[in-house]
Structures are given as C-alpha cells and as structure tokens.
VOGU-3710 file (C-alpha; in Angstrom, 3 decimals, decimal comma):
1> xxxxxxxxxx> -24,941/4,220/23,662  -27,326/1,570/24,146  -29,803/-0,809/22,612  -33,753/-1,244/23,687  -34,020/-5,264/24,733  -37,688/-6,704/24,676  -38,995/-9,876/25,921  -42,448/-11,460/25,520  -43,627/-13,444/28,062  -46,997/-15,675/28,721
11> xxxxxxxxxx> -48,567/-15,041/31,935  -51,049/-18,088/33,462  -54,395/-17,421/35,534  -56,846/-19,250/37,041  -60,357/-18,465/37,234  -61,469/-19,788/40,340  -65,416/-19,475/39,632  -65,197/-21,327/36,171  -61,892/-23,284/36,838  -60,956/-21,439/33,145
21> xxxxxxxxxx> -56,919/-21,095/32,921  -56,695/-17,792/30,966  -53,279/-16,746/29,340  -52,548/-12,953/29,260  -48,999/-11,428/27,522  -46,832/-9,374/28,905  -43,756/-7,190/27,425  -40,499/-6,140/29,679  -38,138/-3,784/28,364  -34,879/-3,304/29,141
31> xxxxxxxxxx> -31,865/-1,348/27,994  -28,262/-2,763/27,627  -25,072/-1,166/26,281  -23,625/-1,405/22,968  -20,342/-2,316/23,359  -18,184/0,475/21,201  -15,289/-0,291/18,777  -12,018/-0,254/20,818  -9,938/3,147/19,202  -6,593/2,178/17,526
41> xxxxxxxxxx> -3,927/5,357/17,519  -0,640/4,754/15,225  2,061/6,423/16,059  4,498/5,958/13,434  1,675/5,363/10,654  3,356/6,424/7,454  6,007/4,153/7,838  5,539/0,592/6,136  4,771/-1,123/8,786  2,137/1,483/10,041
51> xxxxxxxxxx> 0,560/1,866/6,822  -0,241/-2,007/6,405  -1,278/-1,344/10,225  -3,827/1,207/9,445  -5,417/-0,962/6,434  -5,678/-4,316/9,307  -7,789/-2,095/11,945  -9,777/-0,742/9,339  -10,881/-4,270/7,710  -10,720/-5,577/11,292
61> xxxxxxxxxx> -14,187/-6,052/13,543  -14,313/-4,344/16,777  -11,840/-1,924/16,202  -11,495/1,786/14,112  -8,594/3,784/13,252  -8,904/6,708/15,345  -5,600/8,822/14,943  -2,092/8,251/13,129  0,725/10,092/13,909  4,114/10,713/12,125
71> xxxxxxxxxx> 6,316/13,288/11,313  5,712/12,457/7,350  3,215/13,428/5,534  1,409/15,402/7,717  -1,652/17,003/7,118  -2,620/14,242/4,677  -5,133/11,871/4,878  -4,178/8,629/6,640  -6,511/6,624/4,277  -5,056/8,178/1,106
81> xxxxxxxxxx> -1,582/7,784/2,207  -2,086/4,108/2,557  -3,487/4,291/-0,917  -7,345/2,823/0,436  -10,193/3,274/-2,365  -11,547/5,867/-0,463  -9,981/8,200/2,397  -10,940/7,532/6,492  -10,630/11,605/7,004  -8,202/11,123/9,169
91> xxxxxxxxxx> -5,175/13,606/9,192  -2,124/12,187/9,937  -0,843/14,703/12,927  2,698/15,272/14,677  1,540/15,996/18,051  0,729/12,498/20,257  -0,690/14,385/23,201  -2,819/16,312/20,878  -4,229/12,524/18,942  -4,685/11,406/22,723
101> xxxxxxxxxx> -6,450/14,365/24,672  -9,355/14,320/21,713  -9,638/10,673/21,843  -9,973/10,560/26,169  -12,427/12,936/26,190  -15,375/10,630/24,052  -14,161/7,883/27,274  -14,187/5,205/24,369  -11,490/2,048/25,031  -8,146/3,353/23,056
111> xxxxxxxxxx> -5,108/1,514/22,340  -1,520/2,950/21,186  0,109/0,723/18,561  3,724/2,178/18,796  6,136/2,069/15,879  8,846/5,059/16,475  12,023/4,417/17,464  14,005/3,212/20,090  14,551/6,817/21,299  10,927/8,293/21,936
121> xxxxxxxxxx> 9,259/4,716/23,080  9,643/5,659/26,579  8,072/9,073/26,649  5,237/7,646/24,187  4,145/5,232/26,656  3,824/7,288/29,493  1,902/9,613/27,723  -0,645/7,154/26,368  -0,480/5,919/30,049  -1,328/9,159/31,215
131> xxxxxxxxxx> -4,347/9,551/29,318  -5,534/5,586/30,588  -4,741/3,858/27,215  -2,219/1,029/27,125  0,695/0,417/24,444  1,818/-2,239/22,067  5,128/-1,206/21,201  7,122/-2,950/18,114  10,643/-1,050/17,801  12,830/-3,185/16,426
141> xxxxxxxxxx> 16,318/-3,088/18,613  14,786/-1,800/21,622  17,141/-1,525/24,607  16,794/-4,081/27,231  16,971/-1,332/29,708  14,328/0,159/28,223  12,141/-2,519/28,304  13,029/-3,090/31,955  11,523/0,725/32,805  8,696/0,213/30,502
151> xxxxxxxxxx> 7,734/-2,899/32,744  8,522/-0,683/36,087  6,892/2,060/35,191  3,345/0,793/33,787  2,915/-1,469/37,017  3,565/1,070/38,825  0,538/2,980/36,771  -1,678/-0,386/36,918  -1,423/-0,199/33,158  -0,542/-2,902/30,645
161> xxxxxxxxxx> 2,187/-2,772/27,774  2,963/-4,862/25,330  6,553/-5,118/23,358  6,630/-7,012/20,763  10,011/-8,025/19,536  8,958/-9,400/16,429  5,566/-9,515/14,715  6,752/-12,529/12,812  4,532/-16,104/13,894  7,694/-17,622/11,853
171> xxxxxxxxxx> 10,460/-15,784/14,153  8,638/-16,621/16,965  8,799/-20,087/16,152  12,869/-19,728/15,173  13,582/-18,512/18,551  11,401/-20,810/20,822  13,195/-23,835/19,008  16,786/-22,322/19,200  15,756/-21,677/23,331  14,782/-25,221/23,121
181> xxxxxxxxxx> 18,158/-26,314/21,422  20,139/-24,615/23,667  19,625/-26,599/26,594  21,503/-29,648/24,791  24,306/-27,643/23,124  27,362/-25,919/24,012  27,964/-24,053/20,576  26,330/-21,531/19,025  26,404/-19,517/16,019  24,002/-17,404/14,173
191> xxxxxxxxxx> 24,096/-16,925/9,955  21,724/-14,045/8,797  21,572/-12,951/4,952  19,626/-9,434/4,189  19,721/-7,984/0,836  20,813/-4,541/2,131  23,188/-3,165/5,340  20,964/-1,539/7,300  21,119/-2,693/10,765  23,131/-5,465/11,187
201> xxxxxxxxxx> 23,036/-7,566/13,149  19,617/-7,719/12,521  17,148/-6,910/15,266  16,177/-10,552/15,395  19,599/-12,078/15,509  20,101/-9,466/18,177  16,587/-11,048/19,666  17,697/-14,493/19,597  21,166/-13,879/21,261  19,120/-12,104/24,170
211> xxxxxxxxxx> 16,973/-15,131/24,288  19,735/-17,305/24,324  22,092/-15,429/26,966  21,568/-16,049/30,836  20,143/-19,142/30,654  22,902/-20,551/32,692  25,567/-21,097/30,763  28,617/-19,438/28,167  28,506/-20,591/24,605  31,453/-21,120/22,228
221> xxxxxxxxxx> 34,095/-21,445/25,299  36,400/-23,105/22,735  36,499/-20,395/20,773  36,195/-17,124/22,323  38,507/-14,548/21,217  37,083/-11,658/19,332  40,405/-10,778/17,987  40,095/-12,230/14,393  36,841/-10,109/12,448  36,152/-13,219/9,901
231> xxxxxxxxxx> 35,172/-14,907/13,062  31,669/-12,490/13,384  30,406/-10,355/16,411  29,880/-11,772/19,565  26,139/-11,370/21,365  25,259/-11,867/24,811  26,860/-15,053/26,729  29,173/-15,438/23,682  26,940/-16,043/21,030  28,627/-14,956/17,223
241> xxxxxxxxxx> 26,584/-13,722/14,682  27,591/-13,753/11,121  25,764/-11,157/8,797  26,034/-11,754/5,002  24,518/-8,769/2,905  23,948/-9,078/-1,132  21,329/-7,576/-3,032  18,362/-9,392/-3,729  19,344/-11,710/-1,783  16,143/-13,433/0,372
251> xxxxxxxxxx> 16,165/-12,490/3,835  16,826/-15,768/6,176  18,295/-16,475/9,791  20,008/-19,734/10,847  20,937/-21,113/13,899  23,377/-23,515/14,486  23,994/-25,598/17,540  26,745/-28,107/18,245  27,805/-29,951/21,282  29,678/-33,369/22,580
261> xxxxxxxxxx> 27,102/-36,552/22,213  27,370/-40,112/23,306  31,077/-41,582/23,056  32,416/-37,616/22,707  31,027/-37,322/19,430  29,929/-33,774/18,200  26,616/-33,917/16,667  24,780/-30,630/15,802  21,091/-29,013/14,716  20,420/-26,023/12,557
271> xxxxxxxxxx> 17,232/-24,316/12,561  16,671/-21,853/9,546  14,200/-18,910/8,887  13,435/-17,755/5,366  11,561/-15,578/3,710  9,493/-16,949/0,506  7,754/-13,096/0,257  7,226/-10,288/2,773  4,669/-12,487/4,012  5,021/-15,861/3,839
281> xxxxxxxxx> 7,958/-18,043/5,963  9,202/-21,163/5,845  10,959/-22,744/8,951  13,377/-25,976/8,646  15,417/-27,574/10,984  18,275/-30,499/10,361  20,266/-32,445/12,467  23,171/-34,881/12,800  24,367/-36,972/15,448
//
C-alpha cells in the first residue's frame, strides 16, 4: 500500500533580451509506503489475562488484533467473548499454525503475545519463529531451562523473544530494590499473602528468589535446615519463602533483609508489594539500623 506525495515548487528564469525574471510552477510526484498496523496473535486469549490483552491492541494505535487462539470458547467471536460493544469477527481458533500460515501469507509485521502454559511455550515459539514472527511470552513459573533454550534457539533463528516474568511496573520495581538490597544483607526472607492456594509460592516470589540466587553469595547460613515446616520453603541460594493464604485477603509480597552493621549490630530493610485493586500497586520500603 502506498500514498501519492506532491510537492509544489517555484522555478526562476531569466529573460536575457528583456532582463524579465519570470517564475514558472512545477509539481513532482512521488509515492511512499504506508506503513501497516503491526498484527497482534493471542494465543491463550480467553483467559483473563488475554481477554484484557485483546481489548489493549484493539484501543491501541499501530497495532490490530489479528488472531486469538485458545482451546475455550472456540468458534466464538474474540470481540464478543471479551464482552466489546461490538464484535472484531474474529473466531477464536485452536490451531496456532493454522492463525499463523493465514497471517504470513498478507507479509504484514506479526507479533505472538504468548499466554499458555509452561508446557507448550517452547513449541509455540518455534512455530511463530518459523513463520518470521517473534514472541512475547508471559507464563507465569516458566522453567529456567526453558528460558535458557528459548534464548538458544531464537539466536540461533536471528529472531527476537521476549519473556516477561511479570507484567507488573510495581513487581518490577519490588525485585530491582530487593537485587539492590541484597548486596548489603546476609538474610533473607520472603512473606507473600494471596487470598486463594493456587500456586504457591507464587510465581513472583519464585521470580525474586531467582533474582536473588547466584549473585555470589548463600543467604540465611545461620539458619539453614529445612527440617522444621513452620520455618517456610527454601528458594534458590537459600532464600525461604513464607506463603500465607486467607480469603479476601489483598494480595502483597514482602521482602525482608537483615545483616550485621557497624559495631555488630543487625539492622534490617523490608520492601513490600501490595495490591490496592487488580490494577493499582503500592510499593513501601522501611528500615532500621
């Protein structure tokens, strides 16, 4: 596709017999692509996540929905599903490689945005890869190993991926400052509260213990028997995580760091996460020397 471009521009001569400077116009033409709306795919787009996905590309410039793909709800239309005014006649489909082979052919710039599970991230990837479309991949408790193959294999293909442990700006913010934290403390121990069970420790406990491990040293030396329960599970470089679970009870993480000061004095920091509402966080941090 591409636009017509016109100029107008003022041309000067010189009559030499009456010394008369004359202006004539002239008009070039020229044509210059449109630049087309990069195609979003979500695989995974009935889930919750994937439906508040599909309503973000839609309102979002420069970018279209152009497949979803899920093993619910199939058949229906994407649009309706996320309950949007009106529907995007979009199916949502079980078949990836079908979503990506229509989508290659039109040569448009495609992205997968990749919210399955742990299990099928992998093979997702390399098919997107194979069709020249790069992946942004948020599955929550993704191996490390996994990761490590995702990185092998797309620079092997010359293709980007992106996994996103968190899409959280709050998180992100958590972990940097316990990374930070860690440099100047020795102990370590992580408090989550989550109104229900379901994976615990939570994917971003688990995140932060990864974070924290191999950078050089073991936490919680002191203290490292496993043997008693009421003393939580141990993550990474000895890192314990503490899980508390009551319904309707806010979802928050805390870190909490302690170590020997000046004159052998213990002084510690704590750096909390909590959730306000699904989408609002508030980060605090206190400390004591």
């Amino acid at each position: 596709m591409a636009a017509l471009s016109c100029h107008f521009h003022p041309i000067n001569y010189l009559n030499s017999h009456k010394f008369n400077r004359r202006i004539k116009h002239s008009i070039s033409c020229s044509a210059q692509p449109i630049q087309s709306n990069i195609k979003v795919v979500i695989n995974g787009a009935a889930k919750e996540i994937g439906r508040a996905a599909i309503v973000a590309v839609t309102n979002a410039r420069g970018m279209e929905v152009a497949g979803a793909v899920d093993t619910c709800h199939v058949g229906e239309d994407i649009g309706q599903v996320c309950g949007m005014e009106e529907p995007l006649e979009i199916p949502i489909l079980n078949d990836l490689t079908m979503v990506l082979g229509s989508i290659s052919q039109s040569k448009a710039t495609a992205v997968v945005v990749d919210f399955t599970d742990p299990s099928s991230v992998y093979d997702n990837v390399k098919q997107a890869t194979a069709f020249g479309m790069k992946s942004v991949v948020y599955v929550p408790r993704i191996k490390l190993d996994t990761v490590a193959a995702l990185s092998a294999f797309c620079e092997k293909a010359s293709m980007g991926v992106l996994v996103a442990p968190t899409l959280s700006i709050g998180s992100i913010l958590l972990q940097q400052a316990a990374i930070s934290a860690s440099f100047h403390y020795r102990n370590v121990e992580i408090v989550e509260s989550k109104p229900n069970a379901n994976d615990l420790p939570s994917a971003e406990a688990n995140q932060i213990a990864n974070n924290l491990s191999n950078l050089g040293q073991i936490y919680n030396r002191e203290d490292s028997s496993t043997d008693v329960l009421a003393r939580g599970q141990v993550l990474g470089d000895g890192i314990r995580v503490h899980s508390l679970v009551l319904p309707g009870l806010p979802s928050s993480t805390t870190v909490h760091f302690s170590g020997l000061g000046e004159g052998n004095e213990f002084n510690w920091c704590r750096f909390t996460l909590s959730s306000m509402t699904s989408q609002m966080y508030n980060v605090s941090c206190q400390a004591c020397c």
